[in-house]
N, C-alpha and C positions, 0 to 999 in steps of 0.2 A: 246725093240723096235729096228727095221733095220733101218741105215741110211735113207733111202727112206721112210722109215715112220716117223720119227723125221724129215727130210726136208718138206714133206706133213704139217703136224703137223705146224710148223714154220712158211709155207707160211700160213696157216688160221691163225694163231695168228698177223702177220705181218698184213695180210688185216684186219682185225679186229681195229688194230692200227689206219691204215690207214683213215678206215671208221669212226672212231671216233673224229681222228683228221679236214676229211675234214665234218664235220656234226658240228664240236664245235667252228672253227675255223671263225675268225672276217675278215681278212684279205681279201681284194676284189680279189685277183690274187694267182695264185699259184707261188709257188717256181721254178724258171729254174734250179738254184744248186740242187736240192730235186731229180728234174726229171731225172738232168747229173748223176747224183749217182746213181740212179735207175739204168737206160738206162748204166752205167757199171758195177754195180754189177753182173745187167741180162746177159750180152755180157760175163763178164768171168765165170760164173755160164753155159754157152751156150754152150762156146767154152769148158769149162773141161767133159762137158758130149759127145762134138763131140770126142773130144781125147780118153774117156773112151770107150764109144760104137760103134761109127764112125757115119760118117752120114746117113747111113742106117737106125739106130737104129731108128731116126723119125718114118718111113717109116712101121717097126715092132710094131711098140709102136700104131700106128694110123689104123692099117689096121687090127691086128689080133683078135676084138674083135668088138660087137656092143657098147659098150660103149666108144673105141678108135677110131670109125668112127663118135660118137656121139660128143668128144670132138672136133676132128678136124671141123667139120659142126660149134662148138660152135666157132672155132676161124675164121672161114674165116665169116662167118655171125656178129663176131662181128667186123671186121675188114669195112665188108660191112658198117655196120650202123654208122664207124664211119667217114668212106667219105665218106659218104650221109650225115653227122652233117658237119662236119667240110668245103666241098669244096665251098659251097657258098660264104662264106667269103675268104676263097683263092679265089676264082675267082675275088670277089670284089674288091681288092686290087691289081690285077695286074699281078698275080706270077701264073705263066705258072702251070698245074696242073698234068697232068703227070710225068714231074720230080719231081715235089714235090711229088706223093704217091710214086713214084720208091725209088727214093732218099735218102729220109727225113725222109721216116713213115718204114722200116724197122725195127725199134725194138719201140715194145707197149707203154714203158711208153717215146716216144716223143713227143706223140699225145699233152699232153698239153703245152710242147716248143713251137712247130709246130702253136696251135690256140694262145697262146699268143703275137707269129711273126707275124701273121698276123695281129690282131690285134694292136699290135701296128705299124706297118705299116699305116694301115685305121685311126690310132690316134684316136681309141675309144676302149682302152684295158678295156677287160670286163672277167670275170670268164668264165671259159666253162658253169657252173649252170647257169648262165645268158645267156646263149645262145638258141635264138629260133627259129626256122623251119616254114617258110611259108608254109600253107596247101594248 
């Protein structure tokens, strides 16, 4: 196997982990240590691929194929959906909300820092799974 396919490989087994752990797990909140770990393993895992390929290489990776226009669609739609979940309760709490998606939500796994601040702010800290969307 190539590097790039043993790091593939790894990431399905890591969510695999992931999804086990948050489907078994008893604890009403998630971890902020859990998340900070994430949020920098990701950032230097980021930054050693901007140093390898430059920051072009996004740009290549996303644009020369239907399924690298399909991924990129995947991540800005799921970025969508998740300040469409998340900014009610920012808003409810006080905290200005443009800076906060500029700011704050820069790298994916903050999002549950991010709803747990709020949260406890509002002082009714509740699980993202317990959060729900007025129709």
């Amino acid at each position: 196997m190539t590097p790039t396919q043993i790091l593939f490989v790894a990431g399905i087994l890591a969510a695999g982990v992931m999804i086990a752990y948050f489907l078994t797990s008893k604890k009403p909140t998630g971890s902020w240590l859990l998340a900070a770990a994430l949020c920098a393993a990701f950032t230097v895992y980021t930054g050693a691929a901007i140093a390898a390929e430059g920051p072009m290489g996004f740009i290549e990776n996303q644009a020369t194929s239907l399924l690298g226009v399909q991924v990129w669609y995947d991540l800005i739609i799921s970025v969508g959906i998740a300040i469409f979940l998340i900014l009610p309760r920012v808003r409810a709490v006080g905290m200005a909300t443009a800076p906060w998606i500029i700011f704050h939500r820069i790298n994916r796994f903050d999002w549950l820092a991010g709803n747990d601040r709020a949260a406890a702010v509002a002082g009714t800290a509740q699980h993202l799974s317990s959060f729900t969307v007025a129709a």
